[in-house]
HTML snippet that shows the backbone in 3Dmol.js (N, CA, C, O; Angstrom):
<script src="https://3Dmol.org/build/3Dmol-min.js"></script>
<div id="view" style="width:600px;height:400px;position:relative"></div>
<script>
const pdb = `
ATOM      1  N   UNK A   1       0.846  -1.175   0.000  1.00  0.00           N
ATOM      2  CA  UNK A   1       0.000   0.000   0.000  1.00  0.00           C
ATOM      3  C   UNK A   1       0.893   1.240   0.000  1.00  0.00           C
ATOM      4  O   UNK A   1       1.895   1.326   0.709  1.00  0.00           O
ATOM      5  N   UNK A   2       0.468   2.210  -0.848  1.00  0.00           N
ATOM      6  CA  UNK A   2       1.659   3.293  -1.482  1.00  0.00           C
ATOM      7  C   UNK A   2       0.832   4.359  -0.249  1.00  0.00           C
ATOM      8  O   UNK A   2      -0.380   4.379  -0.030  1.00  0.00           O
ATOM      9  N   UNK A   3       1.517   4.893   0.188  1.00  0.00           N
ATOM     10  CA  UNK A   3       1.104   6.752   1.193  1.00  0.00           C
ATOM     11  C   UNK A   3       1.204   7.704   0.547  1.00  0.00           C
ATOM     12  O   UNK A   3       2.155   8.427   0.250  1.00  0.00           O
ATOM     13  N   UNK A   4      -0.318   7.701   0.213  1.00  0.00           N
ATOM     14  CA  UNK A   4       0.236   9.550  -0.404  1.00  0.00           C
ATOM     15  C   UNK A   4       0.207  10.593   0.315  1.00  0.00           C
ATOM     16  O   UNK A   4      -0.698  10.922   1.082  1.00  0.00           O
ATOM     17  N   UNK A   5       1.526  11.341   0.021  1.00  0.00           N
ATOM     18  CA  UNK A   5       2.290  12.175   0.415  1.00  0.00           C
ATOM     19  C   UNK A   5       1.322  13.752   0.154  1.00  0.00           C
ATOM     20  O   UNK A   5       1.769  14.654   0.863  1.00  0.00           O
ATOM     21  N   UNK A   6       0.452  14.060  -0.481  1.00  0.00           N
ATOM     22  CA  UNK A   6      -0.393  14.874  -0.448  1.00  0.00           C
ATOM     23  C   UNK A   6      -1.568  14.803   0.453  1.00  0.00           C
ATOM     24  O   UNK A   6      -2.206  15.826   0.706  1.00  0.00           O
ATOM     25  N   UNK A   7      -1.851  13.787   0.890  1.00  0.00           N
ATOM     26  CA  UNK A   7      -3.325  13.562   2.023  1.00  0.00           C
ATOM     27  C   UNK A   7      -3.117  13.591   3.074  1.00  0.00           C
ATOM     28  O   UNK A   7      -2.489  12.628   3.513  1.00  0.00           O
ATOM     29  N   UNK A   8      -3.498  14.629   3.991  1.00  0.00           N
ATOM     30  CA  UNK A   8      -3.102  15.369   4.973  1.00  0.00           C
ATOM     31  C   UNK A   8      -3.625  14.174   6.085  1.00  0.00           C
ATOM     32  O   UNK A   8      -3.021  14.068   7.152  1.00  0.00           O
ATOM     33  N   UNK A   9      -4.738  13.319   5.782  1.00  0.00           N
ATOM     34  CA  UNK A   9      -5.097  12.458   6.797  1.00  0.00           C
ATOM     35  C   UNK A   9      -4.463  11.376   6.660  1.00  0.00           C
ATOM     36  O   UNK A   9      -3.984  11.071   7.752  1.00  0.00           O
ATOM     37  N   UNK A  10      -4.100  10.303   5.522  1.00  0.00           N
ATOM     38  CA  UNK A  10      -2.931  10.044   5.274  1.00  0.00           C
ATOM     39  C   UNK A  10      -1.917  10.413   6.406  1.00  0.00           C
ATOM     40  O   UNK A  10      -1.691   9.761   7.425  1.00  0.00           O
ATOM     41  N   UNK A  11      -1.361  11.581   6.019  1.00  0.00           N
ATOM     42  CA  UNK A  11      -0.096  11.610   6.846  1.00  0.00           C
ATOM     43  C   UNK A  11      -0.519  11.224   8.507  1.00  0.00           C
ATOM     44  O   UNK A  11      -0.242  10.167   9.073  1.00  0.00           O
ATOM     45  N   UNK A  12      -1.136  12.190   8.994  1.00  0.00           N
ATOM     46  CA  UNK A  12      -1.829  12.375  10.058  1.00  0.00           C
ATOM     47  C   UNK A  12      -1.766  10.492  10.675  1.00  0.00           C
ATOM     48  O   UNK A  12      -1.162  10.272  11.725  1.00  0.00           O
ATOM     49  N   UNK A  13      -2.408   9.347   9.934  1.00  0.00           N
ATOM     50  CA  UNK A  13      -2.035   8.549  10.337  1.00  0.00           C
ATOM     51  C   UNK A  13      -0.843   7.844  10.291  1.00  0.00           C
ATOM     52  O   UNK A  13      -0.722   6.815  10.957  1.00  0.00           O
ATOM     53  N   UNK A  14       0.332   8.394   9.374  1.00  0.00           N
ATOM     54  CA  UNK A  14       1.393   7.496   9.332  1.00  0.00           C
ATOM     55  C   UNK A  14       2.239   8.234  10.692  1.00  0.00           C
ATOM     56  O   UNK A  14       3.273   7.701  11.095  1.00  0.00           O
ATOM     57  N   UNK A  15       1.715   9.470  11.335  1.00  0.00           N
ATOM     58  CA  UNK A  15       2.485   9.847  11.841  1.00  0.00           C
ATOM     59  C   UNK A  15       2.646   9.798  13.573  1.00  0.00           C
ATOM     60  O   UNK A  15       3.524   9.992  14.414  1.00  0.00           O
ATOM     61  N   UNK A  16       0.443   9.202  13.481  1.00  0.00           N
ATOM     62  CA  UNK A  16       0.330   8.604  15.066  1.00  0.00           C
ATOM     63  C   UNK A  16       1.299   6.912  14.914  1.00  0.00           C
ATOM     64  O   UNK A  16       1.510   6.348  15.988  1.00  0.00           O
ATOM     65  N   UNK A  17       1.755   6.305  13.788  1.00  0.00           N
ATOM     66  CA  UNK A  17       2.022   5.151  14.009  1.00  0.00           C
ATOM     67  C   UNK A  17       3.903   4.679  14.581  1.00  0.00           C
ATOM     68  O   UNK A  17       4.517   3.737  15.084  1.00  0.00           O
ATOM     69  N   UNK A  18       4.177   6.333  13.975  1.00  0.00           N
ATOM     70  CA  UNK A  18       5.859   6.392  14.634  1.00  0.00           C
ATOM     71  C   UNK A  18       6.308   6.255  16.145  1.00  0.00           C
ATOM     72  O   UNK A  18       5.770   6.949  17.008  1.00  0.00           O
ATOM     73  N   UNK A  19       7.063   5.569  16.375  1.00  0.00           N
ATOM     74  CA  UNK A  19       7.313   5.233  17.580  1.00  0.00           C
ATOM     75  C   UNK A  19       8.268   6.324  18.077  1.00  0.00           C
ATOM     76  O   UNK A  19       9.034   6.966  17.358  1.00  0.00           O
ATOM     77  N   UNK A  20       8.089   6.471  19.661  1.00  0.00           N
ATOM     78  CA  UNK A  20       8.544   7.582  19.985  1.00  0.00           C
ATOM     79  C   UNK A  20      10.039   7.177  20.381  1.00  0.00           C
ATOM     80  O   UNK A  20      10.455   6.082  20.002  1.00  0.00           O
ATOM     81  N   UNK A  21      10.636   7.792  20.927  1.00  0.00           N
ATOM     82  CA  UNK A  21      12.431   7.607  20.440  1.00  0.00           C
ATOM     83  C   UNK A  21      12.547   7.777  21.492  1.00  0.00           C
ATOM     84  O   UNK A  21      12.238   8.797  22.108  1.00  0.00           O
ATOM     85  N   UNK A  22      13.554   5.695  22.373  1.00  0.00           N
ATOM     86  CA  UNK A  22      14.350   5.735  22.962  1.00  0.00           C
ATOM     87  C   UNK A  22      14.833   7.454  24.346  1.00  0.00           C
ATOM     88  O   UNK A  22      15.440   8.518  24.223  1.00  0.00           O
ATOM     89  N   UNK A  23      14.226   6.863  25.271  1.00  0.00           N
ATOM     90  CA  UNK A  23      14.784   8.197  26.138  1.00  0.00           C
ATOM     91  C   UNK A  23      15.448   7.497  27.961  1.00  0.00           C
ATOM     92  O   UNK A  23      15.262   8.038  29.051  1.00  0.00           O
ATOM     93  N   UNK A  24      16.248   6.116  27.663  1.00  0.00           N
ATOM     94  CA  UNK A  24      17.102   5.146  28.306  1.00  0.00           C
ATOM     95  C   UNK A  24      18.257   6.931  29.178  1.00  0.00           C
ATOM     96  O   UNK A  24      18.508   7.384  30.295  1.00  0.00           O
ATOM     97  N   UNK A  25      18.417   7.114  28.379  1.00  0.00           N
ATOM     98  CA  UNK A  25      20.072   8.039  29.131  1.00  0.00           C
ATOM     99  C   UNK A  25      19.566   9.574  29.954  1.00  0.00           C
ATOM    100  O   UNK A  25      20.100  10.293  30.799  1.00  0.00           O
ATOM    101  N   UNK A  26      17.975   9.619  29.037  1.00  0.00           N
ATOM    102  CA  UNK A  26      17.253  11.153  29.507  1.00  0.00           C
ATOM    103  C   UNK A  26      16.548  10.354  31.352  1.00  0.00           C
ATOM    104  O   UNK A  26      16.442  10.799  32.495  1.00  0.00           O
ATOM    105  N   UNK A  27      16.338   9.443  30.881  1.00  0.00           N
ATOM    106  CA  UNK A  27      15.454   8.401  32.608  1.00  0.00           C
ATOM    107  C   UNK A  27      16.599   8.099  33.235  1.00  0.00           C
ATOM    108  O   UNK A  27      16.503   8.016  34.460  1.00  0.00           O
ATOM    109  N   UNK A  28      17.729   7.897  32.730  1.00  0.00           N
ATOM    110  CA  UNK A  28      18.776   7.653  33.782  1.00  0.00           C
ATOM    111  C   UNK A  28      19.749   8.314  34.338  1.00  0.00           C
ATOM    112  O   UNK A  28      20.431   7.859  35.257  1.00  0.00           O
ATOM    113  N   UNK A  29      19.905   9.522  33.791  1.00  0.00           N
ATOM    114  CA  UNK A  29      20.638  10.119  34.624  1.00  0.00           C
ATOM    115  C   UNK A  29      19.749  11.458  34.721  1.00  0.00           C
ATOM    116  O   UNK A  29      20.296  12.436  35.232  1.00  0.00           O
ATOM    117  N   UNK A  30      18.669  11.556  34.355  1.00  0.00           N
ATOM    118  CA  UNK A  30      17.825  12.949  34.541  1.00  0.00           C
ATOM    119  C   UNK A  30      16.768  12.580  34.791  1.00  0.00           C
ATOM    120  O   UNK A  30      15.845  12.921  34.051  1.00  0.00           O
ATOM    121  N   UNK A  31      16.547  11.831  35.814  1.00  0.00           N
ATOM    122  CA  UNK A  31      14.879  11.225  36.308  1.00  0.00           C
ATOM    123  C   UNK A  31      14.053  12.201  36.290  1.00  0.00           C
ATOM    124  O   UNK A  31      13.062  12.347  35.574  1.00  0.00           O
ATOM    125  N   UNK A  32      14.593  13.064  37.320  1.00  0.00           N
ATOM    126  CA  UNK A  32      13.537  14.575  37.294  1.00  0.00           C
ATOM    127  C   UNK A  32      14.087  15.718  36.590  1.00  0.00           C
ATOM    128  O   UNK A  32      15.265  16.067  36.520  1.00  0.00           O
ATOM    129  N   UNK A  33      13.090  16.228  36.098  1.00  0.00           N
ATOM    130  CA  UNK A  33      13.268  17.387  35.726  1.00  0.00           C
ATOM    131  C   UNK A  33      12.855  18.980  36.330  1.00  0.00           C
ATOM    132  O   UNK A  33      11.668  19.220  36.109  1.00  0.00           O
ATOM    133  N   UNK A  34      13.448  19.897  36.909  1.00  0.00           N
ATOM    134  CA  UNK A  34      12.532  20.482  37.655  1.00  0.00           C
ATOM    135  C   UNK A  34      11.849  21.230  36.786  1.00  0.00           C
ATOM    136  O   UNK A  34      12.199  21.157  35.608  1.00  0.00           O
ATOM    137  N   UNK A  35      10.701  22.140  37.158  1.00  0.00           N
ATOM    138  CA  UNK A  35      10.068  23.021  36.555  1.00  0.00           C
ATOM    139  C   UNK A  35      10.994  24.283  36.461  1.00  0.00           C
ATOM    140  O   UNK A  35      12.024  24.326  37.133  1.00  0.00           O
ATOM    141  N   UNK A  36      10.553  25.530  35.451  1.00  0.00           N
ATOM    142  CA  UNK A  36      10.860  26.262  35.187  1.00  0.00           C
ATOM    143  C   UNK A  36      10.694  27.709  36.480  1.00  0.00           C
ATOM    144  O   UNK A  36       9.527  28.043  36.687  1.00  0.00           O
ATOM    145  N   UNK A  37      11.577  28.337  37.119  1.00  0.00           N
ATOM    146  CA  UNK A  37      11.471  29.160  38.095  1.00  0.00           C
ATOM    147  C   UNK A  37      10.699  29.796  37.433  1.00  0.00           C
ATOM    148  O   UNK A  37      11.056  29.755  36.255  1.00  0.00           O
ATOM    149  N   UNK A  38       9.432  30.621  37.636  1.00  0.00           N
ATOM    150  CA  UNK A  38       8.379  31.899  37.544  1.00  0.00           C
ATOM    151  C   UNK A  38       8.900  33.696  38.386  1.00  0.00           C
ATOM    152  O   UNK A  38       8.616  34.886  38.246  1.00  0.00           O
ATOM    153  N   UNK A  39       9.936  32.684  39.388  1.00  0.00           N
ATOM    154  CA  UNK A  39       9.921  34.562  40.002  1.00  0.00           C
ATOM    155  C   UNK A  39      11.278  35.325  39.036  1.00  0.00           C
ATOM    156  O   UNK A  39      12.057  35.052  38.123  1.00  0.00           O
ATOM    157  N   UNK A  40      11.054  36.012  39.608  1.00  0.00           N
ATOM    158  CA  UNK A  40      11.827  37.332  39.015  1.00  0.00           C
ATOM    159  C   UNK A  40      13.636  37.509  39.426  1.00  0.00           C
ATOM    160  O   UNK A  40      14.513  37.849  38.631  1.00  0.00           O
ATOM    161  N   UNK A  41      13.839  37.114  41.096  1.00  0.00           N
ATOM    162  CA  UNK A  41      14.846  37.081  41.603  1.00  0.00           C
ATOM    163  C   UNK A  41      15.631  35.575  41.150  1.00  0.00           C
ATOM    164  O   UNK A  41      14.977  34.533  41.152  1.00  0.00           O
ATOM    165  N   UNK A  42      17.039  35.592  40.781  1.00  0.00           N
ATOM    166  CA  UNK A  42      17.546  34.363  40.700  1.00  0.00           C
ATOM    167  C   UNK A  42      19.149  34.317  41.508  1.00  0.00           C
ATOM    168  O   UNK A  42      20.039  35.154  41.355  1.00  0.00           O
ATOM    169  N   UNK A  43      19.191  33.335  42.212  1.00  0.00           N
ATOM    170  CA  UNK A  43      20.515  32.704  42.942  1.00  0.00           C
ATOM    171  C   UNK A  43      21.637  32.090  42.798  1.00  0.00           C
ATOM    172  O   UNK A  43      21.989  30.951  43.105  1.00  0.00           O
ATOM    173  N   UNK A  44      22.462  33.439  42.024  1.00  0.00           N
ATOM    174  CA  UNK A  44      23.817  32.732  41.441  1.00  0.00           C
ATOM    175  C   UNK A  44      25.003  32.257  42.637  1.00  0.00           C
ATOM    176  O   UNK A  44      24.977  32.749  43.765  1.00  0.00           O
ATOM    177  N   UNK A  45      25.895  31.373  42.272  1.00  0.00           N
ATOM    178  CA  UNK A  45      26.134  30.783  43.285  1.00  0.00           C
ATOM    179  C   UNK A  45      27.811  31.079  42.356  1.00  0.00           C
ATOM    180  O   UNK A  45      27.959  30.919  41.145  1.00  0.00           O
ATOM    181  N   UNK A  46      28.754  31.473  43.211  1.00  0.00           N
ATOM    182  CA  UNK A  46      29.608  31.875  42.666  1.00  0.00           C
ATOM    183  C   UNK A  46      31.261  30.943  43.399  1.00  0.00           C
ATOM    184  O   UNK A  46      31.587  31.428  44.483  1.00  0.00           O
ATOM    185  N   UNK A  47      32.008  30.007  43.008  1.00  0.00           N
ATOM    186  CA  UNK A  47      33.150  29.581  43.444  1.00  0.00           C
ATOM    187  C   UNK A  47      34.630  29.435  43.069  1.00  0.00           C
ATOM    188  O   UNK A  47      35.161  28.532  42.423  1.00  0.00           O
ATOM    189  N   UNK A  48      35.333  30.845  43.782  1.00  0.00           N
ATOM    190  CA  UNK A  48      36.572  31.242  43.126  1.00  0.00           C
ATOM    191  C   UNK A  48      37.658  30.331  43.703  1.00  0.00           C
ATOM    192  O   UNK A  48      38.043  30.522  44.857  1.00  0.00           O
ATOM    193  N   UNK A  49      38.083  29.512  43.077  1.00  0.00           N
ATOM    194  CA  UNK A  49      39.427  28.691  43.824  1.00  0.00           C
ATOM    195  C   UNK A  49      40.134  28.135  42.694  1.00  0.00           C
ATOM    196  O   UNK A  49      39.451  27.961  41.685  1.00  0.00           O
ATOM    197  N   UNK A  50      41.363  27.816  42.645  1.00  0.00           N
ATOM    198  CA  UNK A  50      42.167  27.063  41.904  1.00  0.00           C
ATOM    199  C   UNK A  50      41.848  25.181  41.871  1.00  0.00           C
ATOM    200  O   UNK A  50      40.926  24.463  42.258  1.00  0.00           O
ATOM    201  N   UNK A  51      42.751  25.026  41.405  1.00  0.00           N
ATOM    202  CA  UNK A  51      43.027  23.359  42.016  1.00  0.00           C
ATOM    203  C   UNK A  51      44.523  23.326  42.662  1.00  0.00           C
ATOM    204  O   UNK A  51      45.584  23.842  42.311  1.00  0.00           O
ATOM    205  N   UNK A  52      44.038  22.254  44.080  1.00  0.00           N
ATOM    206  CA  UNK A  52      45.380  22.409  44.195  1.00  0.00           C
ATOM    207  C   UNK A  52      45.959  21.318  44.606  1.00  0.00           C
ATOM    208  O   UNK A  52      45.189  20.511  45.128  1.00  0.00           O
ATOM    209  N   UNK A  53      47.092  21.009  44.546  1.00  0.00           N
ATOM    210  CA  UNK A  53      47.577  19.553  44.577  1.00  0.00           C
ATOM    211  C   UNK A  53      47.396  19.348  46.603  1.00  0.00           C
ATOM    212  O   UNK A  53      47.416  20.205  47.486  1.00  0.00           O
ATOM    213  N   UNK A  54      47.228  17.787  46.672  1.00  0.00           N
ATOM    214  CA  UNK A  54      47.514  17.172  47.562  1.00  0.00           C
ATOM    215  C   UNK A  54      48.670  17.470  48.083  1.00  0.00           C
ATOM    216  O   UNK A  54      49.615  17.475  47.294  1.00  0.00           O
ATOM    217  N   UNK A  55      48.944  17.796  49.507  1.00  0.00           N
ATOM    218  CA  UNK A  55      49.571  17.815  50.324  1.00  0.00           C
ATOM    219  C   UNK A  55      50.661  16.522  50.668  1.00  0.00           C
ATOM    220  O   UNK A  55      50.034  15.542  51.073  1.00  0.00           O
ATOM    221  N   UNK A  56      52.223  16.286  50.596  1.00  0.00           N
ATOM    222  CA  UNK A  56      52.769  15.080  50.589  1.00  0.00           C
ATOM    223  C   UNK A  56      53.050  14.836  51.667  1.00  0.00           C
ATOM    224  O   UNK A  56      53.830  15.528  52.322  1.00  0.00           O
ATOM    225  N   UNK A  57      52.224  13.333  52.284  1.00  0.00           N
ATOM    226  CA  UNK A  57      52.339  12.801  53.778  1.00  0.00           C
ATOM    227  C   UNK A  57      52.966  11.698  53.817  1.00  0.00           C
ATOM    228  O   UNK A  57      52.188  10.749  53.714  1.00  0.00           O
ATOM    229  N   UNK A  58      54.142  11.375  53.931  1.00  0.00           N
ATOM    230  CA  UNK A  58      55.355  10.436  54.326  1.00  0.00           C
ATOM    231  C   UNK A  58      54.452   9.216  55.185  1.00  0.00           C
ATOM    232  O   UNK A  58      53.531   9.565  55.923  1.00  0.00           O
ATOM    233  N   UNK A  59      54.838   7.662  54.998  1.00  0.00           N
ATOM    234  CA  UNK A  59      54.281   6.947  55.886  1.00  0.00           C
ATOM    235  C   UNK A  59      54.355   7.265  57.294  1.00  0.00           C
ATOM    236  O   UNK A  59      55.390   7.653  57.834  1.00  0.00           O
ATOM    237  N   UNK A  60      53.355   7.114  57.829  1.00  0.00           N
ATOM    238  CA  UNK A  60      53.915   7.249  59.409  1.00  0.00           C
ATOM    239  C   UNK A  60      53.558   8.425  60.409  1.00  0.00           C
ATOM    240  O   UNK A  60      53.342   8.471  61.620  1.00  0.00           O
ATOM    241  N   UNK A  61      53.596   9.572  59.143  1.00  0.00           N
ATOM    242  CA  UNK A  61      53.352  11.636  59.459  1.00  0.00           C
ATOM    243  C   UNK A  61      52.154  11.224  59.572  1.00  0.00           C
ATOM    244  O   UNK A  61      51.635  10.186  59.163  1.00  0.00           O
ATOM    245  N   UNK A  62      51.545  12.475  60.406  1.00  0.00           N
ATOM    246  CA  UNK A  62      50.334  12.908  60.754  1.00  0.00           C
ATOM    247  C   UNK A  62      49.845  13.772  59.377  1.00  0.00           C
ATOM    248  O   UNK A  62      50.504  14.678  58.865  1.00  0.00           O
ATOM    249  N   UNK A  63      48.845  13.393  59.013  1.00  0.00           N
ATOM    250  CA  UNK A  63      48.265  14.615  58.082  1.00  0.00           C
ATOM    251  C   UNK A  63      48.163  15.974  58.389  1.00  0.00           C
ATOM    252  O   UNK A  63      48.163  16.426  59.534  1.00  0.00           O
ATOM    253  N   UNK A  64      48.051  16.819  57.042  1.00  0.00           N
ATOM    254  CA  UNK A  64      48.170  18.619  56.953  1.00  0.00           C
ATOM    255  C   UNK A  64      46.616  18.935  56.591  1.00  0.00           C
ATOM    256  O   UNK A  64      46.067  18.864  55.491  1.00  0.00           O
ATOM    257  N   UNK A  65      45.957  19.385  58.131  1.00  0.00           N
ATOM    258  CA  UNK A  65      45.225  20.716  57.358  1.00  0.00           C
ATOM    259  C   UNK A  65      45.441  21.232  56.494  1.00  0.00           C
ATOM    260  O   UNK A  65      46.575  21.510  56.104  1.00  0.00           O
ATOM    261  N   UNK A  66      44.087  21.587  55.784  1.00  0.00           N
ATOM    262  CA  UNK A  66      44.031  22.534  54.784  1.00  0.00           C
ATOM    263  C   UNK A  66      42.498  23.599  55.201  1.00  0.00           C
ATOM    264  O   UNK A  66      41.706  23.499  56.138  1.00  0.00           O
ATOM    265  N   UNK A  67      42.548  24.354  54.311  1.00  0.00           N
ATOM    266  CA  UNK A  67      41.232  25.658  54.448  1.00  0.00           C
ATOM    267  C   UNK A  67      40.472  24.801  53.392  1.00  0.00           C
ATOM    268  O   UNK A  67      41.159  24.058  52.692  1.00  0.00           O
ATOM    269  N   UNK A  68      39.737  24.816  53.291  1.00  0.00           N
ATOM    270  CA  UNK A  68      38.341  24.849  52.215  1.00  0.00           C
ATOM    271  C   UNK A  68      38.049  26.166  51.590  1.00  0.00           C
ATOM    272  O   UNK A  68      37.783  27.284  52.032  1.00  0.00           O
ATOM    273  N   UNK A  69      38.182  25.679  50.481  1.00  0.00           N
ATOM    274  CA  UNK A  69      37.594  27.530  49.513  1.00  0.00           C
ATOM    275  C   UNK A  69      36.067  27.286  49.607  1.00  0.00           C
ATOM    276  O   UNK A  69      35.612  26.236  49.154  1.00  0.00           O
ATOM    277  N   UNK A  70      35.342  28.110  50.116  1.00  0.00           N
ATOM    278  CA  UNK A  70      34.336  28.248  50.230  1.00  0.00           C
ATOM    279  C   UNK A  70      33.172  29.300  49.193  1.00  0.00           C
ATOM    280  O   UNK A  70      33.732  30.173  48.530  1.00  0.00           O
ATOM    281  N   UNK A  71      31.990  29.224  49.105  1.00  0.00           N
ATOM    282  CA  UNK A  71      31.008  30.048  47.884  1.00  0.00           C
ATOM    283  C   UNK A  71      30.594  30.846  48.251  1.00  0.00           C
ATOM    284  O   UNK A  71      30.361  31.001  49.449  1.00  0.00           O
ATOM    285  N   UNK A  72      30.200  32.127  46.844  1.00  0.00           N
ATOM    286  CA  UNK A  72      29.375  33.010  47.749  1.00  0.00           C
ATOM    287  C   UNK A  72      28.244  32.814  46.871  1.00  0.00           C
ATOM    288  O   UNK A  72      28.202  32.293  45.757  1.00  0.00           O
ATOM    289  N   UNK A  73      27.431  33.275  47.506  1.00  0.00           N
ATOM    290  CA  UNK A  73      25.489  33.438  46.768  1.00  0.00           C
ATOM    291  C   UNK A  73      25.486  34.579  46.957  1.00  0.00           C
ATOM    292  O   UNK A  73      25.884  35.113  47.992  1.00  0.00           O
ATOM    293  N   UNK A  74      24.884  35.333  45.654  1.00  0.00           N
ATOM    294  CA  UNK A  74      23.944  36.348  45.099  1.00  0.00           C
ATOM    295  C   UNK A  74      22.850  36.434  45.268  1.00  0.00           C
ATOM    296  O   UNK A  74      22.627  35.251  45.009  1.00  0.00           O
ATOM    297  N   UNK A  75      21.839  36.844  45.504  1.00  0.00           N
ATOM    298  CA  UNK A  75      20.889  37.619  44.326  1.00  0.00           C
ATOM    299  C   UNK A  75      20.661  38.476  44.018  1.00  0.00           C
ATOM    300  O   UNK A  75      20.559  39.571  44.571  1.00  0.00           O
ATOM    301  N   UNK A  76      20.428  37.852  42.246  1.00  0.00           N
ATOM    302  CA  UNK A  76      20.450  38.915  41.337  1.00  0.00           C
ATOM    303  C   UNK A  76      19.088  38.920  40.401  1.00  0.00           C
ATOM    304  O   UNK A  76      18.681  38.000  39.691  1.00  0.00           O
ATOM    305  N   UNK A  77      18.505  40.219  40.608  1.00  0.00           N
ATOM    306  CA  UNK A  77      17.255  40.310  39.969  1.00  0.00           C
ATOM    307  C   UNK A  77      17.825  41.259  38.570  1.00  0.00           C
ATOM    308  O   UNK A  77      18.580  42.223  38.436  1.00  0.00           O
ATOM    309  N   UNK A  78      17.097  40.492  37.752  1.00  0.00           N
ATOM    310  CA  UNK A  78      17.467  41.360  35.970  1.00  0.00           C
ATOM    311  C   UNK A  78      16.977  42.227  35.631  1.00  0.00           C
ATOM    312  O   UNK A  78      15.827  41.798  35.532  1.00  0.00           O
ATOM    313  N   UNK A  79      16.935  43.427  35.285  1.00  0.00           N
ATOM    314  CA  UNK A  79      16.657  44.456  34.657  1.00  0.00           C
ATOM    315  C   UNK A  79      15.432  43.778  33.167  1.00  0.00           C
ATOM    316  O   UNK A  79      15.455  42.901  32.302  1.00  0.00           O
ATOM    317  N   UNK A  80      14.194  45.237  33.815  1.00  0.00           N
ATOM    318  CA  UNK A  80      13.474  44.772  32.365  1.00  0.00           C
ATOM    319  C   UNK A  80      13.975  45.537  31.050  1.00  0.00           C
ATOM    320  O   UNK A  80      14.151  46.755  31.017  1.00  0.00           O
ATOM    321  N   UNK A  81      14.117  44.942  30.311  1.00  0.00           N
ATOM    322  CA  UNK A  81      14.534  45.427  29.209  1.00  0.00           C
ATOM    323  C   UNK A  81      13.852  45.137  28.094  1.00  0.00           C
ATOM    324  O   UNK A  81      13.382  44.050  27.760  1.00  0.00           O
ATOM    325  N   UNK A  82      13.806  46.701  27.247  1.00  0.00           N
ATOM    326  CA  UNK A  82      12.958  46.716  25.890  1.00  0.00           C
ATOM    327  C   UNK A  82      13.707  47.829  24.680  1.00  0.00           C
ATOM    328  O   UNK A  82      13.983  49.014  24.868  1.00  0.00           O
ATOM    329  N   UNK A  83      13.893  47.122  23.581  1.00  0.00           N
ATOM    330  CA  UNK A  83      14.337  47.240  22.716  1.00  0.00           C
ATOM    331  C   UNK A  83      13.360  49.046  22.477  1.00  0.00           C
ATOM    332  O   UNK A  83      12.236  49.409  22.826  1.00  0.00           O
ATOM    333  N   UNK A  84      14.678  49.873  21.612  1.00  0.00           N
ATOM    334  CA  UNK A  84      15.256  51.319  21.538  1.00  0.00           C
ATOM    335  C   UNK A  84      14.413  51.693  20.343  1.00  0.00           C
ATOM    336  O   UNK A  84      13.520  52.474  20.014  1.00  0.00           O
ATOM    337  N   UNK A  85      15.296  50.561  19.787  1.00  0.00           N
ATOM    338  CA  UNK A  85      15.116  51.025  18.177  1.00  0.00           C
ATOM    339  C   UNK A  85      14.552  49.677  17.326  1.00  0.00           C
ATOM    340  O   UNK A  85      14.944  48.516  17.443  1.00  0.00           O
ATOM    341  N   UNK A  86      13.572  50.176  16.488  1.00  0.00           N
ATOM    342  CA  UNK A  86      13.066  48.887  15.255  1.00  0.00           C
ATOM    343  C   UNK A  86      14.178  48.175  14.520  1.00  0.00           C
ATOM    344  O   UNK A  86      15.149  48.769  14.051  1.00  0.00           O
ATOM    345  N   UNK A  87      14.020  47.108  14.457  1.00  0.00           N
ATOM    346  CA  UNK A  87      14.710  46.305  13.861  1.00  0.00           C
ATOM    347  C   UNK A  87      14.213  46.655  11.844  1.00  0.00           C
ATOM    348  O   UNK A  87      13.078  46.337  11.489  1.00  0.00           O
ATOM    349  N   UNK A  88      15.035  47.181  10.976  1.00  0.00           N
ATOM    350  CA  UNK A  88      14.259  47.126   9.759  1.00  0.00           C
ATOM    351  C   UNK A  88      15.066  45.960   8.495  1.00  0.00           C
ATOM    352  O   UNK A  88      16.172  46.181   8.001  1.00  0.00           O
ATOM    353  N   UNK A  89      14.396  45.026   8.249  1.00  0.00           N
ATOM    354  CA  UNK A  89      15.095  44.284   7.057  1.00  0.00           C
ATOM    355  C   UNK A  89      15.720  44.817   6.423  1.00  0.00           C
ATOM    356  O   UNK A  89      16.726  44.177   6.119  1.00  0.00           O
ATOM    357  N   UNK A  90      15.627  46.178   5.830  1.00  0.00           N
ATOM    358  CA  UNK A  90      16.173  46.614   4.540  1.00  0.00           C
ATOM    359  C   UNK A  90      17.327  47.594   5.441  1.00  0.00           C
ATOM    360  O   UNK A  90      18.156  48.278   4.841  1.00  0.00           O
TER     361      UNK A  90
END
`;
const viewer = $3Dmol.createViewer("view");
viewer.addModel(pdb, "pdb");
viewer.setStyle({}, {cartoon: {color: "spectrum"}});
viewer.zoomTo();
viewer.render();
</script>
């Protein structure tokens, strides 16, 4: 049986019959998804540090403290913004 490609109902059914596509890696490592924030204020989370090598502890030595680089949080609410000037094709 040939589908024609002009019959909108035609299509309409070849297109409830496609199977929906594999989503194994989207369920496994992204079970949830959260919703989209609605407010206005958002919470940037900011962490300035290097990398830094391990400290060298000889068998036997007591281990070296270290500090923890620690984060800072923002918030930062965005400016509304609206375009100046028309955009013109020509």
């Amino acid at each position: 049986m040939a589908i024609d490609m002009k019959d909108t109902l035609t299509l309409m059914q070849a297109m409830e019959r496609i199977k929906t596509p594999a989503s194994f890696l989207l369920d496994t490592f992204f079970p949830n998804v959260p919703e989209p924030a609605l407010s206005t204020k958002i919470a940037v989370e900011y962490r300035k540090k290097g990398r830094s090598l391990a400290p060298f502890v000889s068998r036997g030595a007591k281990g070296v403290n270290m500090k923890r680089a620690g984060s800072t949080i923002n918030i930062y609410e965005p400016p509304m913004m609206g375009p100046r000037t028309i955009v013109d094709p020509a």
